[in-house]
N, C-alpha and C positions, 0 to 999 in steps of 0.2 A: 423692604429689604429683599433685595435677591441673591440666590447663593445657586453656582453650576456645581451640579454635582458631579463627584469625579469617578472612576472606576473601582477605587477602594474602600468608597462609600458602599458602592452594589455589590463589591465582594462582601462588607463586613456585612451587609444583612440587613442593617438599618443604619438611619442620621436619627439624633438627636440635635436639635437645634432650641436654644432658652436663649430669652429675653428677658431685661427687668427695667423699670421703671422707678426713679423716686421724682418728687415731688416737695416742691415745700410750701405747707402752709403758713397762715398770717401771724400765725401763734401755736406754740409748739414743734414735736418732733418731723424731721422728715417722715413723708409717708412712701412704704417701697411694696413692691409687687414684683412676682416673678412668674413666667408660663413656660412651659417648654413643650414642644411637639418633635412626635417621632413620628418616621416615616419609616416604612419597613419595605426591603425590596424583596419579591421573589424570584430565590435564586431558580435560574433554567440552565442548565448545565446541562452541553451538549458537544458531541465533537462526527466531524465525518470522515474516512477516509475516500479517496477517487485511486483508486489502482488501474493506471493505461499501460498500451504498447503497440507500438503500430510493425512489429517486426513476426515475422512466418517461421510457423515451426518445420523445422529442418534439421537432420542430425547433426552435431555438429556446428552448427551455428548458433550465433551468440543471441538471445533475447535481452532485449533492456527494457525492464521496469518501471515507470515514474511513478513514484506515493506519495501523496499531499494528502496534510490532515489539515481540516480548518476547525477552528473554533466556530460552531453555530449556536452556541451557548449565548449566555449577558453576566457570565462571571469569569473569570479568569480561570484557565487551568494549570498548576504545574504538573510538570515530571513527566510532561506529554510524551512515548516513547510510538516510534514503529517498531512495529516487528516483523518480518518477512517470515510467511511459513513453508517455504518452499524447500526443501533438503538440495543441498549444492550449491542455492544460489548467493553470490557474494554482495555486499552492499559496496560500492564505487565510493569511495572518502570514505565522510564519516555520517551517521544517521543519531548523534547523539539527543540524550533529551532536553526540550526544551519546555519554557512557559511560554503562553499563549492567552493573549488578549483575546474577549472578545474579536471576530470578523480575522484576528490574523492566523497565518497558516507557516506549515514548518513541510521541507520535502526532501526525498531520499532517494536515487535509484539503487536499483539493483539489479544485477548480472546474469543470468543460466547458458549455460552449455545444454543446448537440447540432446539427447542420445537417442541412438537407434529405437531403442525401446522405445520414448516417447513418443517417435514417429508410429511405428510399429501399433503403439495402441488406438493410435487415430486423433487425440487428443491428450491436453497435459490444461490440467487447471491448475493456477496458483492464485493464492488465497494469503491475504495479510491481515494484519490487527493492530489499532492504533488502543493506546489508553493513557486516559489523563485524568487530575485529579482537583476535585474545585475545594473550595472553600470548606464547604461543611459540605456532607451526603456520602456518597458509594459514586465511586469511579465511575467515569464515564469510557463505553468502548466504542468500537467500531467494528468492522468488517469490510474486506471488498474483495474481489476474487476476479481474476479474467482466463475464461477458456480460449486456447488455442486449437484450429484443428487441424490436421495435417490431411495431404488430398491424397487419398494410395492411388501408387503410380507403378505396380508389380508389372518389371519386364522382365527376361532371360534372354541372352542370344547365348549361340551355340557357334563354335569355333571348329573345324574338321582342317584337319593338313595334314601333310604328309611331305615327306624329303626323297621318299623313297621313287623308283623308275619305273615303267611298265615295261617288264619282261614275261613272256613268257615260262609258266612254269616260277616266276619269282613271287617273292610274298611282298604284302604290301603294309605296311605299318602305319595305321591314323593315331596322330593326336584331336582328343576331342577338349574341346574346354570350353564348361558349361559359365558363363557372365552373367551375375548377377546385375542388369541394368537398371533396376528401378530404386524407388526409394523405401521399398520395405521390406523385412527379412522374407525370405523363402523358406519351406520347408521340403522334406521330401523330395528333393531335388537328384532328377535321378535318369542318367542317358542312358539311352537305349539303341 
């Protein structure tokens, strides 16, 4: 006799599978027997996240996120949720939770607005967290993080004009104005 086992067999933890047998003799009662055998599976319960983006940080400019969590587990997990731990950043639809088969996977983007500052600091890492829950144990997590770095590009030009004439004996009045050109704050900025 053969039996495919299914997926809810591996989650419950084990099969019990019994057989019985009668028989009848030349004289008298039937004769009967019964065996049963359990199989017991061990649960592995596992999940990963992958956090990519192929976009530069730049103030100002929009970063998108893609999260995939897969089941690397052989049990099922529900209530699989992401979570993005980024402050600001927005999830694009919707990232609700799901269950997950073993091998399958569930995915989410999400948004940032880089700011000056993150430029400023030279880097901005963001870091998420997937978790799900199997059968019997303690939750299963994840982790994934991707740094960006930004490349300082500190310029200034400097602006001198004037409307005014050359006269003799007349005075001459400059505008100066100092540009900030580059892509990181200045400080101490100061003409001379």
């Amino acid at each position: 006799v053969e039996y495919t086992a299914t997926q809810a067999d591996v989650d419950s933890g084990s099969l019990t599978n019994s057989a019985s047998v009668v028989g009848t003799p030349p004289t008298g009662d039937d004769v009967t027997d019964t065996d049963a055998v359990t199989l017991t599976a061990t649960a592995g319960p596992a999940i990963s996240l992958t956090k990519t983006t192929t976009d530069s940080l730049v103030a100002g400019g929009t970063v998108t996120y893609d999260l995939t969590a897969t089941n690397t587990g052989n049990v099922t997990l529900t209530g699989v949720q992401i979570t993005e731990g980024l402050a600001g950043a927005t999830v694009v639809g919707t990232c609700p939770a799901v269950d997950l088969a073993p091998g399958a996977s569930t995915s989410c983007t999400v948004e940032y607005t880089a700011t000056q500052a993150d430029v400023d600091s030279g880097s901005l890492t963001n870091s998420a967290s997937v978790v799900g829950t199997p059968p019997t144990g303690d939750d299963v997590t994840d982790t994934d993080a991707v740094t960006l770095t930004a490349t300082a590009g500190p310029a200034i030009t400097l602006s001198k004009t004037t409307t005014d004439t050359l006269v003799a004996g007349g005075t001459v009045t400059y505008d100066l104005t100092a540009t900030n050109t580059g892509n990181v704050t200045l400080t101490n900025v100061q003409i001379t």
